[in-house]
Every structure is written in C-alpha cells, then in structure tokens.
C-alpha positions as CSV (number, residue, x, y, z in Angstrom):
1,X,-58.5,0.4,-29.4
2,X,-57.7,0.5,-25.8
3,X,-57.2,-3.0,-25.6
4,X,-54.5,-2.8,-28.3
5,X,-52.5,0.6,-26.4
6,X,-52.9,-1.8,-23.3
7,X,-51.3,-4.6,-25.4
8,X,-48.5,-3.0,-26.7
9,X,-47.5,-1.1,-23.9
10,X,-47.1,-4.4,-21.8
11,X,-45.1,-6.1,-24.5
12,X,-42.9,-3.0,-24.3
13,X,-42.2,-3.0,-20.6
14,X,-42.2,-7.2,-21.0
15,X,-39.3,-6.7,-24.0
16,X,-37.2,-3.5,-21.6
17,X,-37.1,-5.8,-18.9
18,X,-35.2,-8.5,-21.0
19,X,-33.6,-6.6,-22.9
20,X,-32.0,-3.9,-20.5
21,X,-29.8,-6.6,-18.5
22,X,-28.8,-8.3,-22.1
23,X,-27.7,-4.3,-23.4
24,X,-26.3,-3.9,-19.7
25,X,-23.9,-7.0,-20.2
26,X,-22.1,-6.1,-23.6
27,X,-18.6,-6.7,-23.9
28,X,-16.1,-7.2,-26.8
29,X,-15.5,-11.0,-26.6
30,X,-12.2,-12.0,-26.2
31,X,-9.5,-13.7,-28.7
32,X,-9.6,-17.1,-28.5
33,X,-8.5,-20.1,-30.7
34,X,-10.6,-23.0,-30.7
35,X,-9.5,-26.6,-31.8
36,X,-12.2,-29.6,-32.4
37,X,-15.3,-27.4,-32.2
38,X,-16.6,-23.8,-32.3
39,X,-17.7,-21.1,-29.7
40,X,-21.6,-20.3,-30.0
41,X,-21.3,-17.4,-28.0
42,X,-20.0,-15.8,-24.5
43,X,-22.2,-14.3,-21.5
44,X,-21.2,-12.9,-18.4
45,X,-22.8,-14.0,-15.0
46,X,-22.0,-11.1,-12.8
47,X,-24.0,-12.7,-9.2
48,X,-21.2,-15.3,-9.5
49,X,-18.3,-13.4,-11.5
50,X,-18.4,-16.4,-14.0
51,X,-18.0,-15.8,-18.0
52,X,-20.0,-18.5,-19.5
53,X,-19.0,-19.6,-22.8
54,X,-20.9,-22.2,-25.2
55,X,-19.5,-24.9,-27.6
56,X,-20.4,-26.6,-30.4
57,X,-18.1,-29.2,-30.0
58,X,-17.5,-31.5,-32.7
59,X,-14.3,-33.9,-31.9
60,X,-11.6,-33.5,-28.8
61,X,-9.5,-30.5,-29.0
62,X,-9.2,-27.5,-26.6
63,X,-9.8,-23.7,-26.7
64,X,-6.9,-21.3,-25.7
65,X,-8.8,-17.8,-24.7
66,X,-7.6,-14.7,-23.7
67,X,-9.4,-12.8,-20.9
68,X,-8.5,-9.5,-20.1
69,X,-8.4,-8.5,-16.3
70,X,-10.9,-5.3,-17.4
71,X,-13.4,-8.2,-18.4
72,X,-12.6,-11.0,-15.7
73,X,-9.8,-11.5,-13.0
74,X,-9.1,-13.8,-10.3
75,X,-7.0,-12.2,-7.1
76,X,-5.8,-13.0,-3.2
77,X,-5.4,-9.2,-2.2
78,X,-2.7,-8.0,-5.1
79,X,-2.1,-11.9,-6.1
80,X,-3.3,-13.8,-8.6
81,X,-5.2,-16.2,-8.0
82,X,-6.5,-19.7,-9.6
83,X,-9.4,-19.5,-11.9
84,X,-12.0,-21.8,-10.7
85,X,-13.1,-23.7,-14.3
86,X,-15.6,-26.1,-14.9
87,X,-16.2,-28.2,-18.2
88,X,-19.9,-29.3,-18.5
89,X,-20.1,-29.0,-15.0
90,X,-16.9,-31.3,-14.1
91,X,-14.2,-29.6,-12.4
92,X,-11.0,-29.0,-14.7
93,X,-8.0,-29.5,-11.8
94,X,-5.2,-28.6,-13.9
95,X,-4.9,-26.3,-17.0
96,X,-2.0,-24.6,-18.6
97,X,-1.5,-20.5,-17.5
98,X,0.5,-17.6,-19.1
99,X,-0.6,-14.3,-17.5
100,X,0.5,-10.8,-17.8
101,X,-0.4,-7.0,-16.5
102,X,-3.3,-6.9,-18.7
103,X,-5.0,-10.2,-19.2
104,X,-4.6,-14.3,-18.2
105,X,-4.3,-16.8,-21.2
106,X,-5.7,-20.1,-20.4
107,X,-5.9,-23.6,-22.0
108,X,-9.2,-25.4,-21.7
109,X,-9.3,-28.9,-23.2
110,X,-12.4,-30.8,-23.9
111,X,-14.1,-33.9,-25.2
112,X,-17.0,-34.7,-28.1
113,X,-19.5,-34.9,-25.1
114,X,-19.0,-31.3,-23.9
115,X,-21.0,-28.5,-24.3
116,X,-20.3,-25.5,-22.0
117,X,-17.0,-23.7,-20.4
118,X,-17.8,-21.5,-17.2
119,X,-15.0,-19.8,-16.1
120,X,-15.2,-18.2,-12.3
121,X,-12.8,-15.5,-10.8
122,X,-13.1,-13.2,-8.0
123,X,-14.1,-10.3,-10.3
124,X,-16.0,-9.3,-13.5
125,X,-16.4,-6.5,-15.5
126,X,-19.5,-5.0,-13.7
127,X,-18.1,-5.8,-10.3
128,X,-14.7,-3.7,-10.8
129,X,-14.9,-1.4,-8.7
130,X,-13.0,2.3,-9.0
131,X,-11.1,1.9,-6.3
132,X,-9.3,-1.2,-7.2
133,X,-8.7,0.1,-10.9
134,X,-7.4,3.4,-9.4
135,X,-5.1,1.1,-6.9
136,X,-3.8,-0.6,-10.2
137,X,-3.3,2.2,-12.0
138,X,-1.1,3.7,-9.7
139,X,0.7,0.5,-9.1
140,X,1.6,0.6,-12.6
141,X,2.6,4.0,-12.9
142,X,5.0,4.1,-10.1
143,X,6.3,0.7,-11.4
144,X,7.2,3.1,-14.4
145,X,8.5,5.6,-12.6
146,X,10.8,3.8,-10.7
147,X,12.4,2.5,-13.7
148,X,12.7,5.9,-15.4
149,X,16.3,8.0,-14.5
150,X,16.3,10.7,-11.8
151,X,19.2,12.6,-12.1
152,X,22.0,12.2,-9.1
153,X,21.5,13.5,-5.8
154,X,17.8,13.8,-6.3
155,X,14.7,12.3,-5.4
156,X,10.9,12.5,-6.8
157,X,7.9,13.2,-5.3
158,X,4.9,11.4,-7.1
159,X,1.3,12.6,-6.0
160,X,-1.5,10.9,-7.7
161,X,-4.9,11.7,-6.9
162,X,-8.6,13.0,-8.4
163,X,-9.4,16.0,-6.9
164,X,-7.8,19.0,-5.6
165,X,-4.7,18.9,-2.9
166,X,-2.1,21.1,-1.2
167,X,0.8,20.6,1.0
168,X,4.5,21.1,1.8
169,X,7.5,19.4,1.0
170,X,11.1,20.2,2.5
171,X,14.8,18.7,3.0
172,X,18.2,18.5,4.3
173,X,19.3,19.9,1.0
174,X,16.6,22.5,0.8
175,X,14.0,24.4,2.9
176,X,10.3,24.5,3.2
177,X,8.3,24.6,0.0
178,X,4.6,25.0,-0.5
179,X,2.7,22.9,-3.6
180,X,-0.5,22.3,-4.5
181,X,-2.6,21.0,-7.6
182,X,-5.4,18.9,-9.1
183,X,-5.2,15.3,-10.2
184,X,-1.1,13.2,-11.0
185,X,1.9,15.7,-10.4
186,X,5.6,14.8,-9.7
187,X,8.1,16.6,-8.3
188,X,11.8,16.5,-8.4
189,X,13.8,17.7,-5.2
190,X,17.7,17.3,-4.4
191,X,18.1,14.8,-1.3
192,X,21.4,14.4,-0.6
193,X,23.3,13.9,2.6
194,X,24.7,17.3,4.3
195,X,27.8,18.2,6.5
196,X,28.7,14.4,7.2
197,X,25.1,13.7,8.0
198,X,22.8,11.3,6.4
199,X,19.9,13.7,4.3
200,X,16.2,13.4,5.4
201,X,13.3,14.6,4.0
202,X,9.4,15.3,4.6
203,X,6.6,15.5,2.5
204,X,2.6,16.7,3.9
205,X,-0.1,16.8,1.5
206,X,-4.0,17.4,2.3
207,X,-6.5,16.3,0.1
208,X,-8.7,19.5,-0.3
209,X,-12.2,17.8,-0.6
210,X,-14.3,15.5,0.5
211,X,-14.7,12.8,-2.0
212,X,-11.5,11.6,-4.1
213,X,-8.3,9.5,-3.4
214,X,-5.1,10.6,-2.7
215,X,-1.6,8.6,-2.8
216,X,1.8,10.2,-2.5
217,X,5.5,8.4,-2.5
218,X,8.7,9.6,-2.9
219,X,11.6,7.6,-4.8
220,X,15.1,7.7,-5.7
221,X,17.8,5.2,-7.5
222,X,15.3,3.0,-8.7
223,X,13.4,2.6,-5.0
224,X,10.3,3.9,-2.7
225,X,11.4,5.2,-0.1
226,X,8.1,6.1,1.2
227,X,4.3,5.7,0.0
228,X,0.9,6.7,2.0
229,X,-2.7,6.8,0.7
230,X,-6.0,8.1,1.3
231,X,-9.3,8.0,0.7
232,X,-10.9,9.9,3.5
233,X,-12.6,13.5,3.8
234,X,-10.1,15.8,3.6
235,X,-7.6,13.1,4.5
236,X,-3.6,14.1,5.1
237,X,-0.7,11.8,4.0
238,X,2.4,12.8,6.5
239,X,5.3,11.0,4.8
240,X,8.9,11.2,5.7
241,X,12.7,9.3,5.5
242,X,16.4,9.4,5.1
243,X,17.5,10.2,1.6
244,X,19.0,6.8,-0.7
245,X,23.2,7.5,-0.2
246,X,25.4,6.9,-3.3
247,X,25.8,3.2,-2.1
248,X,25.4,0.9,-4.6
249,X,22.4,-1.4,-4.3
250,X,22.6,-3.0,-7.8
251,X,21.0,-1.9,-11.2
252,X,17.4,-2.7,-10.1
253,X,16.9,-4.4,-7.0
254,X,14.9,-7.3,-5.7
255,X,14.5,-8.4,-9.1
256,X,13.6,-12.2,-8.4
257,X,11.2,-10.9,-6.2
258,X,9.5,-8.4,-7.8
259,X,8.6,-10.9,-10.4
260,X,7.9,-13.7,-8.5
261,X,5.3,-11.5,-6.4
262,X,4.1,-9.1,-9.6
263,X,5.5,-5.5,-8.3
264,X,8.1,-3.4,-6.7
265,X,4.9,-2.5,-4.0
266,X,4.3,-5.6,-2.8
267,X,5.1,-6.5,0.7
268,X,7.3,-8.9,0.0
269,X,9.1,-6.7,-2.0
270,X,9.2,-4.2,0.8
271,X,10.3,-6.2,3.6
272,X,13.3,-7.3,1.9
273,X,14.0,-3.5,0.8
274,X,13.4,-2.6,4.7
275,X,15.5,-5.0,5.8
276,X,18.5,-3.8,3.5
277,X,18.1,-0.3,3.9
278,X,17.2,-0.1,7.6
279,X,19.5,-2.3,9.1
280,X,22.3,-3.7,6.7
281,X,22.8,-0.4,5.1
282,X,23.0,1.3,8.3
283,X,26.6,-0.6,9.2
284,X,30.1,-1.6,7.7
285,X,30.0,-5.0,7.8
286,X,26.5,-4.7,6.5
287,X,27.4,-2.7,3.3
288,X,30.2,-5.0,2.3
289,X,28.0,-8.3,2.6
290,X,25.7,-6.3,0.2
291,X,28.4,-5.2,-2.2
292,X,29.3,-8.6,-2.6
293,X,25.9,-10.1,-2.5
294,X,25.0,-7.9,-5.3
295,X,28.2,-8.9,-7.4
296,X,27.1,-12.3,-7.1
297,X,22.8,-11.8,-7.4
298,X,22.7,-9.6,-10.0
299,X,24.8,-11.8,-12.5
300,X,22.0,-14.4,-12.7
301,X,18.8,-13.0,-11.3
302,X,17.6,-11.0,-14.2
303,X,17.8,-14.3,-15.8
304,X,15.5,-15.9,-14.1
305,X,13.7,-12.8,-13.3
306,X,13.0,-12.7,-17.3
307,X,12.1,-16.7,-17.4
308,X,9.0,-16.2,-14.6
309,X,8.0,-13.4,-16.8
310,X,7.6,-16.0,-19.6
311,X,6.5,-19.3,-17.5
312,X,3.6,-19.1,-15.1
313,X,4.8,-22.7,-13.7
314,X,8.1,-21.7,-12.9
315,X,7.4,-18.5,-11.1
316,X,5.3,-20.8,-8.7
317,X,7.9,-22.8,-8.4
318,X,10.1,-19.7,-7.4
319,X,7.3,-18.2,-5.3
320,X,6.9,-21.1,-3.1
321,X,10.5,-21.8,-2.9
322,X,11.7,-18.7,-1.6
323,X,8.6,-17.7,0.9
324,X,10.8,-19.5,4.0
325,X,13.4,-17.9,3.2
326,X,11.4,-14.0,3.4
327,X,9.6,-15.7,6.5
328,X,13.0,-15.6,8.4
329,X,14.3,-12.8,7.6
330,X,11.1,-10.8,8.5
331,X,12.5,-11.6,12.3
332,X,15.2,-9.4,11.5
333,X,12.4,-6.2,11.4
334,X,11.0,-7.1,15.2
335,X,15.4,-6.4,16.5
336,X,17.6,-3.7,16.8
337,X,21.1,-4.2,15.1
338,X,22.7,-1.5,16.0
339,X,26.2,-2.6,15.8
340,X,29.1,-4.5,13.8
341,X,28.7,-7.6,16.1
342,X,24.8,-7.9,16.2
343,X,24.9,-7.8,12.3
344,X,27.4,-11.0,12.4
345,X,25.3,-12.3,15.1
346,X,22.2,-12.4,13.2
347,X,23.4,-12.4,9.8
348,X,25.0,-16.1,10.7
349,X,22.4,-17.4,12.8
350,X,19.9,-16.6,9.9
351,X,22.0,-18.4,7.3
352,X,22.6,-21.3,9.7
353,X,18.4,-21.4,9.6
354,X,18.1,-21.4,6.0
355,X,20.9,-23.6,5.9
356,X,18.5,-26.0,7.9
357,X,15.0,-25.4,6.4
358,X,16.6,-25.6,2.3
359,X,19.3,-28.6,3.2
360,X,18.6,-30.1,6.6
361,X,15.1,-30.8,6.8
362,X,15.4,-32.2,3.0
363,X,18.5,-34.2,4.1
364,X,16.4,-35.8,7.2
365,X,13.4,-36.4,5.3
366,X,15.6,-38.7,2.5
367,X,17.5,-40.3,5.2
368,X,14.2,-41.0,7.4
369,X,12.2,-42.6,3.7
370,X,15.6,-44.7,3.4
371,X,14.9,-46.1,7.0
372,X,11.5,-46.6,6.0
373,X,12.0,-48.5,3.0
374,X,16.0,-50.1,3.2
C-alpha cells in the first residue's frame, strides 16, 4: 500500500514538472493562411525568443502568419528589426513584410521537403518586460494626443505614471500652480507669448514613492515641446521651454519622418523638430524658408507618408534614403546661429552638401563605371 502512495505521488511530481512549463507557455495562436500544407501546431521557445511552428507539408506553397508584437517582436532600440527565419533549418534571406503598431505579417514560402518554421525575434511573450510595454504605451498615447485639438494659445501637460505624484506647473501667461494625483492626468494651461516677449513655461513633478514610473511632456499645435521620464525612488522630472508662437509649421509636421522612423518621439523625429524650432524659427530669414518649405512639403508628403504606412519595402527605401540627409543637418545642433547672415551661411553650405552626397557622388560614380568599362 505504501509502495502504491510512493508510486503515485512520483508520477504526480514527474507529470507537474512537464506539464507546468507546457500550462506556463499558452497563447492564442495566431491567424495565419497556409497554402500547400497544414500547420500541426505552434510552441514558443522563450531561452531563444523563437515561435516554433510545425508543418505538414504536402506540395509547395507558403504560409502568410500574423504575429502580434504582445506574442513576438523583433526591435533595434524603438526600430524594427529583421526577423531572423529559418525553414527546416536553412536560412530564408528574403521574405515579404507588412507591419503595423500591433503585429508583423510575414510570408514564409516552402517546399514538399519541409517540415518546420522557426521564427526568432529579439522578444517573446514571456520575455516582455513591463517596462518596455509601459514605454509603448505611452508612445502611443502621446502619439494620440498630439493629433487631438488643443484650443489656441494653449498648451497641455500630459503626466503618465503608476503611482502617486505631485508637483508644480507655472507660465508666462499664468502664475504658480500646485497639482498632484495618481496614475495618467493631463492638463491644459494657456502659453502664449506676453508684452512682446516670447512665452515660457515650467513644469516639476515628484514621483511620491519608491517603486513606479513616471513620464511627463508638454505639447502644443500638434508638437512636444518637452518630455522627461523616470523610474527612480522618488525621482523628479524638471521640465521647461518657450511656448509654440502662432507661426505656421504646417498641418502635422515631419510627416515623412514620422513614418519612415514609426513615431513623432523618435530621435530622428526630434532632431529635425530641434533644428526648426531652435534655430530656424528663432530668425526672419529662417521663418520665410520655412513658410515656403512647408508650401511646397506638405503638398506631397502625406502622400508618401500614407504609401510607407502601406509598403514595408518602400519605407526602407525612404529610410535609407533620407538618413544622410538628417546626418548633416544634425551639425547644425553643435552651432550657434544667431543672426540673419549665419542662417544663409549655413543654410547654403548645407544644401551645397546635400547637393553633393544625393547628385555628386552618384554623378562621379557613373562617370568613373563609364571609364571603367567605355
């Protein structure tokens, strides 16, 4: 009888040991078509972020899947990055993409002699961790903020956060004002330029606890004008800048480049912004070139804006074509233009070198291949 209780107990713990990683590794599969065969099942392999997935395959075809970023994602920082794909063990080089916010489409072809899919990223469901969901969460919220209206003259202050905070906001257009809360709050405050003078504002929230995260920024017309984070005890956020003027900047600016690089907060994104607002803006040669840049950009770039949104291949196209042209004009952040005839300076000098890199070099290269082979 003891023998038996001895028995049974073992071929409990045996079974729990089994089957507590296989209940620990449920997920909803994803949607998937599957052309020349049939999927037996799926497993995630969370030591090497893979999702495994086995065929019955019965002629060649291809599978088109679905996988949700919650389940499996591939990322550089905030990028995308390549899924790394292998077809009974072989390598697949090239594969067809459409991705969006919330999950990466794929097309996997295969022949009669495969058996298995295994599709490696840089993270899997069980290896998400909260703080980047948290990170793009908020990404996505203020991406949705700044397309919502503010009325004129003001600016909003966003706070999202976990746990308990306090603080002080305060203006040109208004004076000192204590807040405080728990978890997301926003708050609308007039910032508006005063008595000739360009309006400022100030914002100093305390996370009131030890554990928790805490992100502020402050937008207006469709733009951040300033953003801090934190994650530390007790951690402060001291955020300040000049409030947006009534210049036009266009109806939602970098527009190319918030798609080609997936969000108004990437750096990217905010370099260009930087560089308009800190130093074009800031003189009258500067705010004409913009007013008649922005006649000119914005009756094509939501376009193509709309077209990367749609095709993977062509926003890599984009993305790789118009890095140089960032590069350059991140010089522009490391000097001080403080007058009509630096602007000018610059301006041309930097157009001259684009002029080079996107016509020159190309020019040279053709010219030098025609040399090469008459």
């Amino acid at each position: 009888m003891n023998l038996q209780v001895i028995v049974i107990v073992l071929s409990l713990v045996i079974i729990g040991s089994f089957a507590s990683p296989a209940f620990a590794q449920q997920f909803a599969e994803p949607n998937y078509e599957i052309r020349g065969g049939e999927v037996l099942g799926f497993e995630i392999d969370s030591e090497n972020k893979s999702l495994i997935i086995s065929l019955d395959v019965r002629a060649r075809g291809e599978l088109v899947i679905t996988l949700p970023r919650n389940l499996i994602d591939a990322k550089i920082g905030s990028e995308d990055s390549s899924f790394k794909i292998l077809v009974s063990g072989l390598n697949l080089n090239f594969f067809d993409e459409t991705a969006t916010s919330s999950d990466r489409t794929v097309i996997i072809p295969f022949s009669r002699s495969d058996y298995e899919v295994i599709i490696t990223g840089t993270q899997v469901f069980s290896q998400i961790s909260t703080v980047q969901t948290k990170t793009q969460t908020i990404d996505e919220m203020i991406d949705a903020e700044l397309r919502s209206q503010i009325p004129e003259g003001n600016a909003k202050l966003l706070i999202f956060s976990n746990t308990e905070w306090s603080g002080a906001l305060q203006s040109s257009s208004f004076d000192y004002t204590e807040i405080d809360g728990k978890s997301n709050e926003s708050v609308i405050f007039e910032c508006n330029p005063s008595l000739g003078s360009e309006g400022i504002f100030g914002a100093k929230i305390l996370k009131t606890t030890q554990d928790g995260y805490l992100t502020i920024a402050v937008i207006q017309n469709q733009r951040i004008l300033s953003q801090g984070s934190t994650t530390t005890p007790f951690g402060e956020i001291l955020i300040n800048g000049n409030c947006d003027s009534s210049f036009e900047t266009g109806p939602g600016g970098c527009l190319i480049a918030t798609a080609t690089f997936g969000s108004e907060l990437a750096p990217q994104v905010q370099q260009l912004r930087e560089l308009r607002d800190n130093h074009l803006l800031q003189t009258e040669s500067g705010k004409s070139f913009m007013k008649s840049f922005n006649n000119f950009y914005y009756s094509f770039s939501p376009y193509v804006a709309d077209y990367e949104r749609e095709n993977p291949i062509f926003k890599e196209m984009v993305r790789l074509s118009i890095t140089p042209m960032i590069s350059s004009l991140s010089i522009l952040n490391y000097i001080d233009i403080d007058s009509e005839a630096k602007v000018l300076g610059y301006g041309i000098s930097l157009i001259l070198l684009n002029v080079g890199m996107y016509v020159g070099i190309p020019v040279f290269a053709i010219m030098k291949l025609r040399k090469i082979n008459p």
